[in-house]
N, C-alpha and C positions, 0 to 999 in steps of 0.2 A: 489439512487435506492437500495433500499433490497436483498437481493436474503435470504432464509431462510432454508438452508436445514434441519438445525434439528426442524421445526413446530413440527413435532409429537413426536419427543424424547423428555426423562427427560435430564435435566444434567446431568453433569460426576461426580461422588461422590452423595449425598445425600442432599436433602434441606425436611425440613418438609412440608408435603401436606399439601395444604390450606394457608399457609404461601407467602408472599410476596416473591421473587425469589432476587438472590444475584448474581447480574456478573461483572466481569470485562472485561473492550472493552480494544485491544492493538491495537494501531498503527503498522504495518508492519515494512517500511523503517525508516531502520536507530534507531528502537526501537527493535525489534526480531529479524531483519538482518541488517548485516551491508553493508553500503549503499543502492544503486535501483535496488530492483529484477527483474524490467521491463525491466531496461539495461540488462540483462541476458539474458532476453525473447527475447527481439530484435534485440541481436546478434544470438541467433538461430535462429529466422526468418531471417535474411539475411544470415543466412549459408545456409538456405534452400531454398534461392532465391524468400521467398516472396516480396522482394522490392528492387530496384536497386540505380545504386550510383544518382541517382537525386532525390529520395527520402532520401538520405544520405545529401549531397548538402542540400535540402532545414531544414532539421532537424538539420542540422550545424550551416546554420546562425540563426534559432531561437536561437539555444544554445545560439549562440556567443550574440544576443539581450537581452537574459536573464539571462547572464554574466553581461554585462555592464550597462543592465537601470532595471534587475529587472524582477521580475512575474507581467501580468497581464492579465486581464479576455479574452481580444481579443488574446491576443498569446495564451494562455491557448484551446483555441475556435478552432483555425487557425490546431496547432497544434493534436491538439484532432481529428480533421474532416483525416486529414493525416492518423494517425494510424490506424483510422476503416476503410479509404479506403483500407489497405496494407492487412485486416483481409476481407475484403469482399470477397464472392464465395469462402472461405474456410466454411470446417466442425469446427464446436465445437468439436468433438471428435479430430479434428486434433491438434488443439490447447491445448488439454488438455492433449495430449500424449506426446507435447512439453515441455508442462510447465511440469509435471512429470520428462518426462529424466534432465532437468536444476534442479529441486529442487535436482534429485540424484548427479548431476555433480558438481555445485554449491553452490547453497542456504543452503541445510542440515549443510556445512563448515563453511557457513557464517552467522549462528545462533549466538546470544550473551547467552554463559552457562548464564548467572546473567540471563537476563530475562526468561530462558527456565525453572530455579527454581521457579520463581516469578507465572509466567503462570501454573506449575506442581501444586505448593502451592494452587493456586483457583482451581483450578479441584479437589485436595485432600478437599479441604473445605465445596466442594460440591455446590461450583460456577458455574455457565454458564462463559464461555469463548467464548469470540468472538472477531477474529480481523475487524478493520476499517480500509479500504484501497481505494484509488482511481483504484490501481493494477485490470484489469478486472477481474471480479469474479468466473471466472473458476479457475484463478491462485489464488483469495486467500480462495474458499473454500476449494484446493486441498493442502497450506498450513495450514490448519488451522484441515483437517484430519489426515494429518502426525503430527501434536500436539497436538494431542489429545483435542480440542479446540471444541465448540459446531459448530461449523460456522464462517462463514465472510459476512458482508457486503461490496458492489463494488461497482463498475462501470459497469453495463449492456450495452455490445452490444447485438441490434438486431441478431437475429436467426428466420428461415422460415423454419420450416421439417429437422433442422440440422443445416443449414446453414447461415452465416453473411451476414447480409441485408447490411453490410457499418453504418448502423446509432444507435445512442446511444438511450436508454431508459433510461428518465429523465436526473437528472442529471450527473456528476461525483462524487463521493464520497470523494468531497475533501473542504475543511473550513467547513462554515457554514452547508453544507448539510448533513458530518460527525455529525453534533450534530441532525438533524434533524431525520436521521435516526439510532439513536441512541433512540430517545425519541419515537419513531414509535414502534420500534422493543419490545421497555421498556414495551409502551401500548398494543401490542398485546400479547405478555408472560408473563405478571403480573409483572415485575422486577421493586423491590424499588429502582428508582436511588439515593435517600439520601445515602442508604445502600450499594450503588456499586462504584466501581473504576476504572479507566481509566488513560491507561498511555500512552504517545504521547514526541515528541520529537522536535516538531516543532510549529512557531505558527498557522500553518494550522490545527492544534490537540486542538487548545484554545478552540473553544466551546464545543467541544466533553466533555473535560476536564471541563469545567464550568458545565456540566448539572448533571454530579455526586458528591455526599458527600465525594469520598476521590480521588481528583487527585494525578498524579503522574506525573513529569517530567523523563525521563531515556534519557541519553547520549542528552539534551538539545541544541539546537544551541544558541548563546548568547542571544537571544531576549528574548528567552519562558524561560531560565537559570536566568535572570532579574526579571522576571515578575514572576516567580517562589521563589522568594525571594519576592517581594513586597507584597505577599499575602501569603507567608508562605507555601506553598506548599513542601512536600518532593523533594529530588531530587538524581538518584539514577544512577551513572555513572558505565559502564559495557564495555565503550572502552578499560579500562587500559592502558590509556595514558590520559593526559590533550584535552581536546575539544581544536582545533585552533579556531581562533577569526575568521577566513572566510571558511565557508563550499561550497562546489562545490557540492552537491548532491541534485537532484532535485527532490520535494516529491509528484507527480503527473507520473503518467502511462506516458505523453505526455514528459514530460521535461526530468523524467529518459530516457525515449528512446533518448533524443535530448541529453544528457550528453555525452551516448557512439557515438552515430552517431556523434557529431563533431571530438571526438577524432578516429575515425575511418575516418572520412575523410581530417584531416590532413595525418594520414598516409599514405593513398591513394594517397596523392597527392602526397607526398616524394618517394612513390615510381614510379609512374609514369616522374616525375623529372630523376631519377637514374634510368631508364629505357632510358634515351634519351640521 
């Protein structure tokens, strides 16, 4: 699903009127921050007692399923319906004054400089800038103003006069639906995807990365680092350390939450342990 907020703005910098439009789409996680911003978000919501340890519990054993056997569409599902419950009967204002205070405490630190030049570079160009994120789209248009970045494409939770319905609009902004609405957003602001760029860090970022003339791989996990090689693609490393061969960061709103929720509820449990 879309969310658009600069419909009616020009880009940042300058493109010639009447001319075909020039943007580059960034991946979020683990490509402009390092690791899941949503882990961030989730632990302030559980500081603010949106959700309790059985909503911990069950966000654990997902983790620990998609540890051992892998992502798939029904845990992805399972997990997704979870998190809009924990967001239901809250305000969007409330959520967006959360995700605010985290990008100050947090996120702003855990920016990668290499890509924050990269991103500068297309807005001086006179690029459209927009990131692609599963992250729900409050948080990533509210990154993507602190970057001086045209917008973001998300994940839409329902809202009624303010407030979270519990249920998703369309889909999640994540594999194939990243490229879908990449090419939606293409058609409705003139932008020549031959002429644009996209960079992504996972293979959930492939098609996004397929639908424009100049992809880009940045801090790759081995798969997309492979197949980044098979087809010649640049590839543009900004951790300053070597990539390990097994990454633990999970690149969906639902799994980053289940990352920190497991390791939160081991500790929980260690301490309850040494409590007795």
């Amino acid at each position: 699903m879309i969310e658009d907020p600069a419909d009616t703005q020009d880009a940042p910098g300058s493109q010639d009127p009447g001319t075909p439009r020039v943007a580059a789409f960034f991946d979020v996680d683990n490509t402009i921050i390092r690791g899941a911003s949503a882990a961030h978000l989730a632990r302030a919501l559980y500081q603010r007692e949106f959700f309790g340890i059985r909503d911990l519990w069950s966000l654990g054993l997902h983790h620990l399923r998609y540890m051992t056997l892998g992502e798939n569409r029904r845990q992805i599902n399972t997990v997704r319906s979870r998190a809009l419950s924990i967001v239901a009967g809250h305000t969007v204002a409330e959520i967006v004054a959360i995700g605010e205070e985290v990008y100050d405490q947090v996120l702003e630190l855990r920016i990668f400089p290499g890509t924050k030049r990269l991103l500068d570079e297309h807005v001086a160009a006179g690029h459209e800038v927009w990131l692609v994120s599963a992250t729900p789209i409050e948080i990533g248009t509210m990154i993507a103003r602190r970057l001086g970045a045209n917008g973001a494409l998300g994940s839409v939770a329902e809202s009624e006069g303010g407030v979270y319905t519990g249920a998703l609009v369309g889909d999640m902004m994540h594999g194939r639906h990243k490229a879908a609405g990449v090419a939606e957003l293409a058609a409705r602001r003139g932008i020549d995807l031959d002429e644009s760029f996209a960079y992504g860090d996972s293979m959930n970022d492939l098609t996004m990365m397929q639908t424009v003339g100049h992809p880009c791989a940045i801090n790759p996990e081995p798969r997309l680092r492979r197949h980044a090689a098979q087809v010649g693609w640049p590839v543009r490393e900004f951790r300053g350390r070597p990539a390990r061969a097994a990454r633990s960061g999970a690149k969906t709103l639902s799994l980053a939450g289940a990352v920190w929720a497991g390791a939160l509820v081991v500790r929980q449990i260690g301490r309850t342990i040494r409590g007795r």
